[in-house]
N, C-alpha and C positions, 0 to 999 in steps of 0.2 A: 778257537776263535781267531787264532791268526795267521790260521791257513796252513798250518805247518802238516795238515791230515790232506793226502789229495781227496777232492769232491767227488771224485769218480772212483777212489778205493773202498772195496766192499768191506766193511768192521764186523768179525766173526766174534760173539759173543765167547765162545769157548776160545776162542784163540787169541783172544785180548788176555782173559782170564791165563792160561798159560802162557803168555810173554812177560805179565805182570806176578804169578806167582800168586794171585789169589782165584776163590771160589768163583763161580759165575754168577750170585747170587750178588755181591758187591757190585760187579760190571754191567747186569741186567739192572741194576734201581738206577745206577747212573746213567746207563746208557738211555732208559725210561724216559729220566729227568732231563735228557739235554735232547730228547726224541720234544716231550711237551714244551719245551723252550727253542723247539723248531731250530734247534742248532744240528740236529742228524734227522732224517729223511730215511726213508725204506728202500733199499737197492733193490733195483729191477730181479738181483739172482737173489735174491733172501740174503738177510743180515740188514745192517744199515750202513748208512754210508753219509757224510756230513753234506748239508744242506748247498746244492748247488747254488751260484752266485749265478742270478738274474738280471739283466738290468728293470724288469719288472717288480721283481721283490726289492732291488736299492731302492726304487724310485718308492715305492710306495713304505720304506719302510722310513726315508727322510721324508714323507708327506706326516705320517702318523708320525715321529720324533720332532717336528716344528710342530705339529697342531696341539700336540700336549705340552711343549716347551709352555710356547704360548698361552694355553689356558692354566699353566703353572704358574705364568707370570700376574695373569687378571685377580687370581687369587691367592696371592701371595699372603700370609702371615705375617712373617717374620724376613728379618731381615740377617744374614751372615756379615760377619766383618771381614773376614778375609777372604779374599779372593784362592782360589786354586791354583797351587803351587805353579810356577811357568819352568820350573826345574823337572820334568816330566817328559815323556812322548805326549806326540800328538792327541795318539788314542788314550794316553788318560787324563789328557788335560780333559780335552770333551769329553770324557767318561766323567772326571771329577766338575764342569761345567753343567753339564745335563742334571745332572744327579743333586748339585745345589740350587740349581732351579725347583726342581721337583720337589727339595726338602724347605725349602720356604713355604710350602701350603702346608704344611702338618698334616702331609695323607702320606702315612707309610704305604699303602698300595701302591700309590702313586712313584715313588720313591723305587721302590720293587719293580714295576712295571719298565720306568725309564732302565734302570739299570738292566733290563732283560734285552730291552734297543738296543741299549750299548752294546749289549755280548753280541746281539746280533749282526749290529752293525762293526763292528771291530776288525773282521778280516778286510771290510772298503777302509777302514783309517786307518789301519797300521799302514796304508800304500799312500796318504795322501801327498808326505813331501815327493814320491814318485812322480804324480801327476800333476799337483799344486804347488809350485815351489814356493808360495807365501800363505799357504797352508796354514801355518802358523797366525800368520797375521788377521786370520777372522777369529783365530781362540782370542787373540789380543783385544780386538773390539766387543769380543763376548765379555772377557773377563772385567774391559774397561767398563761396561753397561750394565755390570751385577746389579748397579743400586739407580739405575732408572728406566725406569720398564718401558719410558716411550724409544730411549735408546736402543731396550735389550730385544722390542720387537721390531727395530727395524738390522739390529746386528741379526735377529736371528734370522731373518729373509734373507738379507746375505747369504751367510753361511749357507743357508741350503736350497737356494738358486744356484748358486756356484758347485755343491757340489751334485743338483738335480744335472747342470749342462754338462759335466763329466760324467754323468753315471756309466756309459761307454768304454771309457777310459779305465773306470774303477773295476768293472767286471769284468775286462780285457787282463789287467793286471792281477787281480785276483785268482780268476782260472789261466792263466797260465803259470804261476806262481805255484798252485797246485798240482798241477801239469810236470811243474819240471820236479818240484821239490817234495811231491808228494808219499804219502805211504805205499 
């Protein structure tokens, strides 16, 4: 999730399995499970290989993360007291942001679903103080607008306008990131 796999290295099921020192059996259900959570992809030469960075999949994956923020927030339940920690990275303040959004309607799927964004989205936000040097400062407006929804939808347009006009930027940083540091 934080890019540390390059996009372009092909992941041999038996050869992960003997780097790790277990069965292939363990490596194939995982590998499975993060294939259906669209975090690894099918290499062109057989095996898989982690999900290229798109600026078509960014953009559409912060379309689909504000439109269910949002209808997170119309049908909110309940209400949290605290806010998420600002003693965090980026990528988990938003991760922990998202995710208490999501757990104010009382739909664990929901909850499940957001947190599946986040993994996916997570190699673009671990880069954000890269590209947004106040980055920071829309988790600030998110977090200030936990408890009024007419606030927390117009912080959430923010945030992901701002980070919709970098998507460029993010995927630039992301694949080469991969590129240089990858497997």
């Amino acid at each position: 999730m934080a890019g540390a796999v390059s996009m372009h290295a092909r992941l041999d099921i038996a050869e992960l399995a003997g780097q790790f020192a277990v069965g292939t059996t363990p490596v194939r259900e995982a590998a499975m499970r993060l294939w259906g959570e669209q975090l690894l992809e099918v290499h062109p030469k057989g095996g898989l290989r982690a999900v290229l960075a798109t600026e078509a999949r960014l953009r559409g994956l912060l379309d689909l993360n504000e439109r269910l923020a949002t209808a997170a927030i119309a049908s909110a339940v309940a209400t949290v007291d605290r806010a998420p920690s600002a003693a965090t990275s980026v990528e988990a303040r938003a991760r922990a942001i998202f995710r208490t959004i999501a757990a104010r309607t009382g739909n664990p799927a929901l909850v499940t679903f957001i947190e599946g964004l986040s993994d996916r989205l997570a190699v673009f936000r671990t880069r954000e103080l890269e590209i947004m040097e106040d980055a920071d400062g829309d988790l600030n407006l998110l977090e200030a607008a936990l408890h009024d929804a007419t606030q927390m939808r117009r912080a959430l347009r923010r945030y992901h306008r701002r980070r919709l006009a970098n998507a460029p930027e993010f995927v630039w940083a992301a694949t080469a990131n991969s590129i240089a540091g990858g497997v």
